[in-house]
C-alpha positions as CSV (number, residue, x, y, z in Angstrom):
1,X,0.0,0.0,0.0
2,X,1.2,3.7,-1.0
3,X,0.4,6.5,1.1
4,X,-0.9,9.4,-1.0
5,X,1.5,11.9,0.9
6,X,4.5,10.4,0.6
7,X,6.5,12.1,-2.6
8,X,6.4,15.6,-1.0
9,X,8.8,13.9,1.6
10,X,11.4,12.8,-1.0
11,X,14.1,15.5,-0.7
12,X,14.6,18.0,-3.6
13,X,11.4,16.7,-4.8
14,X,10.2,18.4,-7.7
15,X,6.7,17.8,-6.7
16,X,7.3,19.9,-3.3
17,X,8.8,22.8,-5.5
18,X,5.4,22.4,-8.0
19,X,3.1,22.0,-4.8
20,X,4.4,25.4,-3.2
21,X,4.7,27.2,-6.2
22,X,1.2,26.7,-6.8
23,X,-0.2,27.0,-3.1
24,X,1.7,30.5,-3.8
25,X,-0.2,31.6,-6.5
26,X,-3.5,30.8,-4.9
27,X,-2.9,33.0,-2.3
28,X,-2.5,35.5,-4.9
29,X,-6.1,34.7,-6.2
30,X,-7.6,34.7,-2.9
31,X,-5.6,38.5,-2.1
32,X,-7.2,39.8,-5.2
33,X,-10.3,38.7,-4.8
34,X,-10.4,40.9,-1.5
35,X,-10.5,44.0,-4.2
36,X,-13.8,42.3,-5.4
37,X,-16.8,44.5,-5.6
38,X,-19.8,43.4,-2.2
39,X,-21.2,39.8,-3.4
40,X,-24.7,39.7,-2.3
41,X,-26.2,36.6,-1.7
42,X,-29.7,36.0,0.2
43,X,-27.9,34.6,2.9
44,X,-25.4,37.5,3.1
45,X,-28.5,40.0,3.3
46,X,-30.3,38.6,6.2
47,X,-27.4,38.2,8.0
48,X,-27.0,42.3,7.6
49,X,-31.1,43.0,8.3
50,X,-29.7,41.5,11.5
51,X,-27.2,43.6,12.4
52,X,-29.2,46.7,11.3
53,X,-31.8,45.1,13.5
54,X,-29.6,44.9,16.5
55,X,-27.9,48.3,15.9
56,X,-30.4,50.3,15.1
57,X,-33.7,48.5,16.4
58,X,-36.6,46.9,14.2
59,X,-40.1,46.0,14.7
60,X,-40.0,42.9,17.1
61,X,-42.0,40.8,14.5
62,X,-39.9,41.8,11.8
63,X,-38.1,39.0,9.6
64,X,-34.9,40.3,10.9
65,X,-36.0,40.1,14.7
66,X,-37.4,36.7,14.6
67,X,-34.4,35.1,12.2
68,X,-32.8,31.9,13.5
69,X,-29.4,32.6,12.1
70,X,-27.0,32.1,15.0
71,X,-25.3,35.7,16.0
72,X,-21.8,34.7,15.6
73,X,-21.5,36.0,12.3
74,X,-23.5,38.9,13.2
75,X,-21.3,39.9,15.7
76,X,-18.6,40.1,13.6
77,X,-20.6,42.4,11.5
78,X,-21.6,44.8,14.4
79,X,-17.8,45.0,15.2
80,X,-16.6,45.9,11.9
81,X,-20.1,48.4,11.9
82,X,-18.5,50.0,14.7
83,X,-14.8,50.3,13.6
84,X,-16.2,52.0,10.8
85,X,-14.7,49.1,8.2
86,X,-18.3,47.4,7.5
87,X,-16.8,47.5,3.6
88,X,-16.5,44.3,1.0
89,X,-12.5,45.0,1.0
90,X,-12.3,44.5,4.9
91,X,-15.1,40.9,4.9
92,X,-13.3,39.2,1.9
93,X,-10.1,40.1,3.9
94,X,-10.6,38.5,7.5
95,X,-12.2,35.8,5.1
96,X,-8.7,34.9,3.9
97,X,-7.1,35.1,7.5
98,X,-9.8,33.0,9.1
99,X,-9.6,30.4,6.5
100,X,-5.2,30.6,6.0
101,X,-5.1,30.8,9.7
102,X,-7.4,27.9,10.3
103,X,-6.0,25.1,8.0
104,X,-2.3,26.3,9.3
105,X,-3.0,24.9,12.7
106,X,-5.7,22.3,11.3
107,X,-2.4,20.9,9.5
108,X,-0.2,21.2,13.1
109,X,-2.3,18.0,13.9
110,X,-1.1,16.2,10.5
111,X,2.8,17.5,10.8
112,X,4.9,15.4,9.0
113,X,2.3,12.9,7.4
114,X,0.7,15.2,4.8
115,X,2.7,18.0,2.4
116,X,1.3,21.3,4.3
117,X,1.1,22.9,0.2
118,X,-0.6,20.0,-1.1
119,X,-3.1,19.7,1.6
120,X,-3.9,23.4,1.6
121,X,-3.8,23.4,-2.4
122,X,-6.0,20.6,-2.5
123,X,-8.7,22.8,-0.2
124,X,-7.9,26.3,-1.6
125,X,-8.3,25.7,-5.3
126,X,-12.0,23.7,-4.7
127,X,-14.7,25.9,-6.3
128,X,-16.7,26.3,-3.4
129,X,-14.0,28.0,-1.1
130,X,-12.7,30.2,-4.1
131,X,-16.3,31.2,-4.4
132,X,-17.5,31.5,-1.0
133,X,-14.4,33.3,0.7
134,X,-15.3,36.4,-1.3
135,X,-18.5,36.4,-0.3
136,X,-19.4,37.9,3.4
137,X,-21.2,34.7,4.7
138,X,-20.6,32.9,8.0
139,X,-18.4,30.0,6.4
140,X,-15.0,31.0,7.2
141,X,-15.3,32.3,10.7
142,X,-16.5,28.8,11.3
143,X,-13.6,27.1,8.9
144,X,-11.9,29.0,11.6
145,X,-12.9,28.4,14.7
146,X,-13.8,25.0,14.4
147,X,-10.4,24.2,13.3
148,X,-9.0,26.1,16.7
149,X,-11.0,23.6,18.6
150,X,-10.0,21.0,16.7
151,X,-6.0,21.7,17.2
152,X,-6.2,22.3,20.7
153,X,-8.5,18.9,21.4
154,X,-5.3,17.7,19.6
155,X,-2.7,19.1,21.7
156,X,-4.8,18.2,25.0
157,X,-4.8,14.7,23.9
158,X,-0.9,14.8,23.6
159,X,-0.1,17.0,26.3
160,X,-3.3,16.7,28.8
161,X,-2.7,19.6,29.9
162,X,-5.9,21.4,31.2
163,X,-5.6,24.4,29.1
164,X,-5.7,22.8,25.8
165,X,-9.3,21.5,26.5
166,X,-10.7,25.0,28.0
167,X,-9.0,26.1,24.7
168,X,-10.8,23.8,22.7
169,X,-14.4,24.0,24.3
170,X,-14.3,27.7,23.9
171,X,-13.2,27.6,20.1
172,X,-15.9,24.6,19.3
173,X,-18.2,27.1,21.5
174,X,-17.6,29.6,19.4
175,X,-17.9,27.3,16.2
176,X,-21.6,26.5,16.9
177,X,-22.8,29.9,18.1
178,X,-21.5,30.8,14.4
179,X,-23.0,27.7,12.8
180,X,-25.5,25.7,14.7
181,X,-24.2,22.5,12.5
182,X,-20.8,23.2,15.1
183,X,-22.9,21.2,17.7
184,X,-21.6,18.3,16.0
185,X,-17.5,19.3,16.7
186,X,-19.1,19.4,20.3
187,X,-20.5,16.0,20.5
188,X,-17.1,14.7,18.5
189,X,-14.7,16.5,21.3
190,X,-17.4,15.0,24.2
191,X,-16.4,11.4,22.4
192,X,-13.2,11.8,22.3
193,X,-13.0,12.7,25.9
194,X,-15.0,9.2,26.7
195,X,-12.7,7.8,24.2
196,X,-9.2,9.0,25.5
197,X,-10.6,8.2,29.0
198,X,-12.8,5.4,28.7
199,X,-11.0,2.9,31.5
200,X,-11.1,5.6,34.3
201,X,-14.6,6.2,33.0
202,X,-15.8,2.7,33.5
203,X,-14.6,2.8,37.0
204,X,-16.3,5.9,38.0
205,X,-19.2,5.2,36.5
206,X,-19.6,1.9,38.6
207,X,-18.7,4.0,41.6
208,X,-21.1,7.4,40.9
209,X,-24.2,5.2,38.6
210,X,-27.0,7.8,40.3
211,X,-24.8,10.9,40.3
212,X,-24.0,10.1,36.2
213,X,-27.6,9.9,36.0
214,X,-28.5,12.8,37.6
215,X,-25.7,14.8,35.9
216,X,-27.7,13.4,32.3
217,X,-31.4,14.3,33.1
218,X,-30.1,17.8,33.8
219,X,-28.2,17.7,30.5
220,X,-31.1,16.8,28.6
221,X,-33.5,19.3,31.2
222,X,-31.0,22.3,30.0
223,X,-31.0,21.3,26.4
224,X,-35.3,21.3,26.0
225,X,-35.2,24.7,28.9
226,X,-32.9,26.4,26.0
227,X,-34.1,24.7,23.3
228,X,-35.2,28.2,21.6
229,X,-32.5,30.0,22.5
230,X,-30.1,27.5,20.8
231,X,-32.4,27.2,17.6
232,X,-33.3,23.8,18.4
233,X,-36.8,24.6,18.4
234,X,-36.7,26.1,14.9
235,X,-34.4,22.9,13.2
236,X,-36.6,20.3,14.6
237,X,-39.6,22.6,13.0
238,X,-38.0,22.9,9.5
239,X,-37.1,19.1,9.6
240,X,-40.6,18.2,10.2
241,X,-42.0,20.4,7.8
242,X,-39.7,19.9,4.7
243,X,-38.8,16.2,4.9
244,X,-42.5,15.7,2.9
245,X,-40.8,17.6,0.2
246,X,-37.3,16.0,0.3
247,X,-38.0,12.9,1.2
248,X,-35.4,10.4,1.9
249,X,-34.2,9.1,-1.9
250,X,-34.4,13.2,-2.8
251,X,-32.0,13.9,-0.4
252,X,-29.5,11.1,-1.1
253,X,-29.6,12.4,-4.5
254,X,-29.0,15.8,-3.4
255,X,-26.3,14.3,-1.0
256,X,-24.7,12.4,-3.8
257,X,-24.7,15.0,-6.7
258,X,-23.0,17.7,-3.9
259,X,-20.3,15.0,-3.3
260,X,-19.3,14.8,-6.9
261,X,-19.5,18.9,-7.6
262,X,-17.0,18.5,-4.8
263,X,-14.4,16.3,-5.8
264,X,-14.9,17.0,-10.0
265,X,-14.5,20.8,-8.3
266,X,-17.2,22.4,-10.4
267,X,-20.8,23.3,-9.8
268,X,-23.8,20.9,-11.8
269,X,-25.7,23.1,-12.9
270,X,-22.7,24.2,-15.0
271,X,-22.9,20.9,-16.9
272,X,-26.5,20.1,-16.4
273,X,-27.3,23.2,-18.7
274,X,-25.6,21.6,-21.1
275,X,-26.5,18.2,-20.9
276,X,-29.7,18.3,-19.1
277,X,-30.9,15.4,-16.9
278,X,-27.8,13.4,-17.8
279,X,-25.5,15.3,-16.4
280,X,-27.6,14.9,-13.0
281,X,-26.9,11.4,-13.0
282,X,-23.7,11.5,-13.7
283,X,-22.7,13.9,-10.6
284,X,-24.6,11.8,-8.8
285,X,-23.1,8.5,-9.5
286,X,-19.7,10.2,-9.6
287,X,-20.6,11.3,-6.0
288,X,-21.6,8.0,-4.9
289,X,-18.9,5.9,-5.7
290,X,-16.4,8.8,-4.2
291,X,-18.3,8.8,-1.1
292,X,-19.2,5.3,-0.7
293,X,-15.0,4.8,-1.3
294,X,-14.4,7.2,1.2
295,X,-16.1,6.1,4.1
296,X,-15.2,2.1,3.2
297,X,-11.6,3.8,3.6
298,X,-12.2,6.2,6.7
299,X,-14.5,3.5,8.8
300,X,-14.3,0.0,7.8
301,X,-10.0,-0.2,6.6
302,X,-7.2,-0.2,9.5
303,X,-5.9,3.3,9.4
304,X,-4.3,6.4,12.3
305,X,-7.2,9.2,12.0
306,X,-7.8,10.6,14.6
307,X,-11.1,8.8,16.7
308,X,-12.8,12.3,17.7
309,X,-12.0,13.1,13.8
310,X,-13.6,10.5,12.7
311,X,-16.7,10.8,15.3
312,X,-16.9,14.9,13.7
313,X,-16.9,13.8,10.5
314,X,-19.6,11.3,11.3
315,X,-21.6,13.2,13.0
316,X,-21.5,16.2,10.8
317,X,-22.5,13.5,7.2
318,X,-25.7,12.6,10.1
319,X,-26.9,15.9,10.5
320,X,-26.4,17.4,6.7
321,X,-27.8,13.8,4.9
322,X,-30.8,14.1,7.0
323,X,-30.5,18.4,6.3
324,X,-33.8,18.9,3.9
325,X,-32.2,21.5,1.2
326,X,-30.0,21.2,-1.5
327,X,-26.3,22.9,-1.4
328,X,-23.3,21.9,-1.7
329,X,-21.8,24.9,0.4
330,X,-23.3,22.7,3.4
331,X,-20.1,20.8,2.9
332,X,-17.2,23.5,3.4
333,X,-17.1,23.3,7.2
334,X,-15.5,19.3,6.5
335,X,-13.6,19.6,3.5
336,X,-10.2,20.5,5.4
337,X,-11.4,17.6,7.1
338,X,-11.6,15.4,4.1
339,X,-9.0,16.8,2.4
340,X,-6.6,15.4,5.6
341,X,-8.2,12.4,5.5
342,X,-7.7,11.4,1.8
343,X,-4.2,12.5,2.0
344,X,-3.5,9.9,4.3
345,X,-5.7,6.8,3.2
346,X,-3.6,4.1,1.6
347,X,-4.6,3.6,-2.2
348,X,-4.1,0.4,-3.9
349,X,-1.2,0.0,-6.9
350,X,-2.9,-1.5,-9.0
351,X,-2.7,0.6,-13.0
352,X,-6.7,0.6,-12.9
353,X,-6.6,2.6,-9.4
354,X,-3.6,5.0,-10.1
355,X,-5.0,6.2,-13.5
356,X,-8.4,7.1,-11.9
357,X,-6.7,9.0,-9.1
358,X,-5.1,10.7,-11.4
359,X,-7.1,11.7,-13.8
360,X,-9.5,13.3,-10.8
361,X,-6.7,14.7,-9.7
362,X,-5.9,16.7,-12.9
363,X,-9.6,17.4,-13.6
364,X,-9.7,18.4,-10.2
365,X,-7.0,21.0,-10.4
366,X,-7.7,22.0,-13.8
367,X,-11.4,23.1,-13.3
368,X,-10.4,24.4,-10.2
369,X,-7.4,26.8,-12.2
370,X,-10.4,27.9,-14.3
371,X,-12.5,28.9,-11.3
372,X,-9.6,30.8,-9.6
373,X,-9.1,32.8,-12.5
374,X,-12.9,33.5,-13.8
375,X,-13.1,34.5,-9.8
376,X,-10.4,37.3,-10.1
377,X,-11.9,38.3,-13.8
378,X,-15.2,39.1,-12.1
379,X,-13.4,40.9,-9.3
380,X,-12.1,43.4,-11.7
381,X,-14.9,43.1,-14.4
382,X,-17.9,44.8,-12.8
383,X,-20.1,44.5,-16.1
384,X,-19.6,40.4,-15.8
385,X,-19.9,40.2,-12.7
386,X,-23.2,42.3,-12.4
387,X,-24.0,40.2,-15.4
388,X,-23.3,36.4,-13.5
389,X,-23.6,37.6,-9.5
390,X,-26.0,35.4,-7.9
391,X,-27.1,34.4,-11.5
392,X,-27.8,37.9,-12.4
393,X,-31.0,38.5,-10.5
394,X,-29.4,41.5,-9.1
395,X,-28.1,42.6,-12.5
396,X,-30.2,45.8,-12.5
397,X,-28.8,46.8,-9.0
398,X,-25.2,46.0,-9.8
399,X,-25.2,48.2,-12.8
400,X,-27.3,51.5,-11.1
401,X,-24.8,51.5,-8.6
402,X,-21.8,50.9,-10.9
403,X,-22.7,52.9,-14.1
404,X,-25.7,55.1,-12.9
405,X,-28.2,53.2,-14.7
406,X,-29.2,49.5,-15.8
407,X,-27.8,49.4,-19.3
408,X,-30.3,47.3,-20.5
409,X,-33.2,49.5,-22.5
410,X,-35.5,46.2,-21.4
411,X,-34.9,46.9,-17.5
412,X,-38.0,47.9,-16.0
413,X,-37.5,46.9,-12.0
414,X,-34.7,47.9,-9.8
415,X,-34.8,47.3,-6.2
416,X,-33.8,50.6,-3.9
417,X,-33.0,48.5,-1.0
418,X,-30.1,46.3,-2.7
419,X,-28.9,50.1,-4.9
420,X,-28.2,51.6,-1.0
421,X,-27.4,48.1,0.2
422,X,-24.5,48.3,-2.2
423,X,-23.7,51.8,-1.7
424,X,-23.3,51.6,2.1
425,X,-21.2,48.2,1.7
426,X,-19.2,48.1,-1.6
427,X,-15.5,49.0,-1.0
């Protein structure tokens, strides 16, 4: 068996030199893309009626007032509001250091059994993060702190030193009051602790049975008392009242087709355009095959992942496969994940095996060139991107506030609110 990591190691290797010479020039892309013009996207928006709502009061029973967004991201927004830095320049920006920051110690727990330009190539270069770090959404922050919590679980396993798990709870606490989805990095750390621990657990447990019991009934007490406040409330109400319209083969096939936009790194609808239905079932299948590979590798083969990893990753496929809606930006908060993983699962030899790798591999990075650079052509091409932003249905918008006027003669409808939205937020 051949480790996929292993030629970065080889001294002088030319495939080290390649690896960091690219990883240099995607930082480049993601720099430039911090000049990008304010991406709106629906998301984005409520996540701004938010702030304003907070900032400068709304009515109680307005959308923003009653939103279930978590106010991690939100608070991120006031302090930038109050700074005086609430611009697109500043939100791509911190974008970039959240996510460089996070995979730099997300790689500390893989030192010296993955290529640290490889790995972050390999995430960097996928569609959805050259895509969504430009945008001013709630991913990144939680790439980031997530992957804090992760590293210093990591270092408290190795060191047990008290410190590194207070670090840890407060960086996974912050990772799910920015996502609610972080709830399963919570659950994955609360594992891993029964996990590292599990002998003295056994013992105690025989000791303290009624006062382990107690300890759980107020657990689950605290979790219905602050049901709302955490959003539970609302989830459990949108799972009961979508899953008649996605019901469980829909979703799979949602699941699927996001799984192979992922790993052929481009979106479907890209192709499906093109080639209509069939194109559908050929993400799909694609997708299947990866992920049903991938987990045979992860959970059923002998391999040295982390357990509380592993437990994450589990958790989170649990919560997003049973998640009614269809996106593959549901997926982001794992990929460094992934991306780890597969860099370290043993492939076989065999000619059949190596020449599908690799021709994935070179579709993967080719497509992913071509997002990269459309990325930074629409950062500096305000006519295209007004043109392809959120597939054009702010169009009108885009081109009032960048050339006065829509510049089609056919535009009859342009929307105030996104025309001053732009003007109080575009760099």
């Amino acid at each position: 068996m051949k480790m996929l990591s292993q030629p970065v190691y080889h001294p002088g290797s030319r495939f080290k030199t390649l690896t960091f010479s690219a990883f240099i020039i995607i930082v480049g892309v993601y720099l430039a893309d911090c000049f990008t013009p304010f991406r709106i996207h629906m998301d984005g928006l409520r996540y701004f009626a938010i702030k304003d709502c907070i900032e400068f009061g709304c009515p109680l029973d307005s959308p923003a007032a009653t939103d279930y967004f978590p106010y991690g991201y939100t608070a991120l927004l006031l302090v930038f509001s109050k700074l005086g830095i609430l611009k697109s320049f500043w939100l791509v920006l911190i974008n970039c250091i959240f996510l460089f920051t996070g995979l730099y110690f997300f790689y500390k727990v893989f030192e010296r059994k993955i290529s640290p330009y490889l790995f972050s190539l390999i995430v960097l270069i996928n569609w959805l993060f050259v895509k969504y770090t430009a945008h001013p959404l709630s991913e990144m922050q939680y790439i980031f702190f997530s992957l804090m919590g992760v590293y210093f679980f990591h270092r408290f396993i190795i060191q047990k030193k008290m410190q590194m798990l207070l670090l840890s709870l407060f960086f996974s606490w912050l990772a799910f009051v920015t996502k609610t989805v972080g709830i399963t990095l919570m659950g994955a750390i609360a594992i891993g602790l029964i996990w590292e621990f599990r002998e003295a657990q056994l013992a105690f447990l025989k000791k303290n049975k009624i006062l382990v019991g107690t300890i759980l009934v107020l657990l689950a007490a605290g979790l219905v008392f602050f049901s709302k406040f955490l959003g539970i409330n609302h989830y459990a109400n949108v799972l009961s009242e979508h899953f008649k319209d996605a019901p469980f083969l829909t979703r799979m096939g949602w699941r699927f087709k996001e799984w192979g936009e992922m790993f052929i790194n481009t979106p479907a609808n890209k192709v499906i355009d093109h080639v209509a239905e069939m194109g559908k079932y050929g993400f799909e299948l694609i997708g299947f095959i990866i992920f049903c590979w991938f987990i045979f590798k992860v959970y059923f083969r002998k391999n040295n992942l982390p357990f509380f990893l592993k437990a994450y990753f589990l958790f989170y496929c649990i919560i997003i496969f049973n998640w009614p809606f269809n996106d593959p930006r549901f997926w982001i908060p794992v990929m460094p994940v992934m991306a780890a993983f597969a860099l370290q699962l043993p492939v076989a030899e065999n000619k059949l095996t190596r020449f599908l790798s690799t021709t994935l591999f070179v579709v993967y990075i080719s497509l992913g060139t071509f997002a990269s650079g459309y990325m930074v052509y629409t950062s500096f091409n305000k006519k295209e991107l007004a043109k392809n932003q959120a597939k054009g249905v702010y169009k009108n918008e885009y081109e009032v506030h960048f050339f006065g006027k829509p510049l089609s003669d056919t535009a009859t409808q342009v929307d105030p609110y996104i025309v001053e939205f732009l003007r109080r937020y575009d760099r």
